[in-house]
N, C-alpha and C positions, 0 to 999 in steps of 0.2 A: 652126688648121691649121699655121700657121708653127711654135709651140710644141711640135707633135707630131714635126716633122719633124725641128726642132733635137734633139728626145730621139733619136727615133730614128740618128741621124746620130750625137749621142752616143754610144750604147748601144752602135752594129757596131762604132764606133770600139776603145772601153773590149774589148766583147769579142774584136773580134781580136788586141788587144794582150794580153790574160788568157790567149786561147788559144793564140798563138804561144807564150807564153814559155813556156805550161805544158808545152807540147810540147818545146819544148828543153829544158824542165829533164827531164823526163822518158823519152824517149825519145832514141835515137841519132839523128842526122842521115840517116842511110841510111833510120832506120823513119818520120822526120819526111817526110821526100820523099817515099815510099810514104803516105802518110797525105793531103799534098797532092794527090797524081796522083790518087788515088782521089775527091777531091770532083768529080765531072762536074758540068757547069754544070744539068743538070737538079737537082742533088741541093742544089748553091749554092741556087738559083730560090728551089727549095722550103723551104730553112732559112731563107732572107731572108724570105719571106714568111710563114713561122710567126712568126719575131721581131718582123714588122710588127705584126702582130696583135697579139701579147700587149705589148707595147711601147702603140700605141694601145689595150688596153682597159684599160691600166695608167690611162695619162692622162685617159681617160674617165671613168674612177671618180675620180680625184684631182679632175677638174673638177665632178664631182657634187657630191664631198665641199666641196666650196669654197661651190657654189649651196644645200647643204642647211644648210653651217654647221657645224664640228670636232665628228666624234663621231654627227653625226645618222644618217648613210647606213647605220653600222650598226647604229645603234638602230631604225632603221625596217625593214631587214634580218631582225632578230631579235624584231623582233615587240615590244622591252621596252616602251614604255607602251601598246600596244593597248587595254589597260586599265589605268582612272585608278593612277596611285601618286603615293601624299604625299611630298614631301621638300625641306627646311631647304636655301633657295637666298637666293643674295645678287644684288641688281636695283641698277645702275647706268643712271640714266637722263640720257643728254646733247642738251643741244640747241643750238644755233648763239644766238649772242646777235644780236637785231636783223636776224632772218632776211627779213622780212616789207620793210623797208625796203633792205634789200640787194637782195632780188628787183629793187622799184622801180628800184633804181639801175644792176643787170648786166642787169638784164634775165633772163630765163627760161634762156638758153643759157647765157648765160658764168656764169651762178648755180648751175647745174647741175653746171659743171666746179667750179666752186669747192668744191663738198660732195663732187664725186669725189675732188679734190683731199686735200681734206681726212679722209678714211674709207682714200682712200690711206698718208697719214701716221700713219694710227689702228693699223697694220697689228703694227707694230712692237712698241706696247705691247698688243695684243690676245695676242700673240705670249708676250712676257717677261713676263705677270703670267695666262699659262696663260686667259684667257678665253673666254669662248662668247661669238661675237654673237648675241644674241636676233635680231633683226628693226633694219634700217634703215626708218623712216617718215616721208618728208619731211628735212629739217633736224634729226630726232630718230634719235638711236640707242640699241640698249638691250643692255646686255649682264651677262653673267650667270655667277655661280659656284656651286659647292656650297660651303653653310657650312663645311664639314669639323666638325672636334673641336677645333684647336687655334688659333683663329684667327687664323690668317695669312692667308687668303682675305678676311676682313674688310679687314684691310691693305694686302693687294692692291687691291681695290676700289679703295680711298682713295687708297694712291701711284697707282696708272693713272688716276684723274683727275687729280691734279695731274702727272705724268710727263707727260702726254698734251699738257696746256697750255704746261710747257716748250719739247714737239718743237715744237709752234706756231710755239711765239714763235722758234724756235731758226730759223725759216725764215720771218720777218718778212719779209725781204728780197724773198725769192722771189714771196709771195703778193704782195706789194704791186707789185712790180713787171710782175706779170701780171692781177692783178684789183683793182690802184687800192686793197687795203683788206687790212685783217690778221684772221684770223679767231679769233673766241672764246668756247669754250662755257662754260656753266654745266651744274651735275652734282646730282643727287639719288639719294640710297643709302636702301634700306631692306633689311632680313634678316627671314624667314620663312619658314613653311608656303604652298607650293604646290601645287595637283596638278594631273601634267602625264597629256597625252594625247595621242595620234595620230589626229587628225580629218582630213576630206575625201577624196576618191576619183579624183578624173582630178586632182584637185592634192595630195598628201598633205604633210603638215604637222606639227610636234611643238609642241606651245604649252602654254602658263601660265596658269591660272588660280589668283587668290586675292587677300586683302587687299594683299596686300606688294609688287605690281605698283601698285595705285590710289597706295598710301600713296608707294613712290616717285617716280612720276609727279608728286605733288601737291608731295611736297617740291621739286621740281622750279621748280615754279612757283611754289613759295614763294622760291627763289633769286632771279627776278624782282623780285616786291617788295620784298624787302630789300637787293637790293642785294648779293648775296652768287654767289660763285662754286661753293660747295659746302656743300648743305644736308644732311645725314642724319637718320637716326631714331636714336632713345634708345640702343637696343641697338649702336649700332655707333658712337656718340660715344661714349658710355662707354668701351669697349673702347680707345679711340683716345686718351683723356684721358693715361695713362699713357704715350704713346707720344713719344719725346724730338723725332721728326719732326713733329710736327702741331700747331698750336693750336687749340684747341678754345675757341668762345665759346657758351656754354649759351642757347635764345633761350626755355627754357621750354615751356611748354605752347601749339602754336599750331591755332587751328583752321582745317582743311583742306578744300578746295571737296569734298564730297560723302563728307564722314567728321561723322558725329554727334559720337562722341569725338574730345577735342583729343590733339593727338599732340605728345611731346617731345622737341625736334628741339636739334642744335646743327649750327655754322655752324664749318667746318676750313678750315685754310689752313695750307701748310706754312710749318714753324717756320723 
């Protein structure tokens, strides 16, 4: 409500300063007065409250657009996956290191600010590396690009995890001095075939199906056990081997909790 009212309160502002001046650039002072005298406060009433409107259903959609996720409000608008379509997406999987014992430690509430805090500070490189947030779940977040042709969005993926771990650290100070601890995720990248759809009815929804979400997710968890900040799949270390930013350490062929075939993964950390 505050946010609405700030806009609005912006908007008359911006517009009567656009409309004064247009008016004096444009008409004589004599036809400017006569243009004044003519708005009756009924005629004010009723342009203020047209602009109220369109002003709040501005913000109403912008706030949609926020809860559905960049892009979604009008893919669901236009109907585009009502039915299945395949398409070459890139899946960033992050999750909080040591979440399970932080809980223990903050407790429920102030653990809960700490992940808002935190998704807060994500904002930024969500932003500069053009992302989709998939879905926030728990201490996991997941977010997501199209392949493109020239991969640079592979790239992206990569810097916006490690970018991401920067801004972190870059506000050690702050977290710790508000929640006693510093926060720090691990990341899991995989590139494929997905098909997405628009499922449910009193809640509608755009989702992902296919290998390249598990295969993420798992590299994920392979970050855990080894000991590593950022795991990917074959296809997108490679691409990253050449890259003067990243080191790339090969871990081979590794078998993944609920993948028959082993997947070849390497382990990045900027250069």
């Amino acid at each position: 409500v505050i946010r609405t009212l700030l806009y609005l309160l912006g908007a008359a502002i911006t517009a009567g300063l656009i409309v004064t001046i247009y008016a004096f650039l444009i008409f004589s002072p004599e036809e400017v007065s006569e243009l004044f005298n003519a708005m009756t406060p009924a005629y004010t009433a009723s342009f203020a409250l047209w602009f109220a409107l369109v002003v709040a259903t501005i913000n109403l959609a912008l706030e949609v657009e926020r809860v559905l996720g960049h892009g979604n409000l009008w893919r669901l608008f236009t109907g585009r996956y009502r039915k299945p379509r395949i398409e070459q997406r890139i899946f960033l999987f992050m999750d909080l290191k040591g979440s399970t014992a932080l809980t223990e430690t903050l407790g429920n509430e102030l653990f809960s600010e700490l992940l808002q805090e935190c998704y807060q500070d994500l904002t930024d490189v969500v932003l500069k590396y053009d992302a989709s947030v998939h879905q926030y779940v728990g201490d996991e977040v997941v977010m997501s690009w199209p392949s493109g042709t020239n991969g640079d969005n592979v790239r992206a993926s990569v810097m916006a995890s490690f970018e991401y771990q920067d801004q972190l650290l870059a506000k050690k100070g702050s977290y710790e001095e508000r929640f006693g601890v510093m926060p720090d995720f691990r990341a899991g990248i995989d590139v494929g075939p997905v098909t997405i759809i628009e499922v449910g009815d009193v809640k509608r929804q755009i989702v992902y199906h296919g290998d390249v979400l598990n295969t993420a997710a798992r590299l994920l968890e392979l970050c855990k056990k080894r000991g590593e900040d950022l795991v990917v799949s074959h296809p997108v270390g490679s691409q990253m081997q050449t890259d003067s930013g990243v080191r790339t350490s090969w871990h081979g062929e590794v078998s993944l909790r609920g993948k028959k075939v082993p997947v070849k993964a390497f382990a990045l950390q900027p250069a």
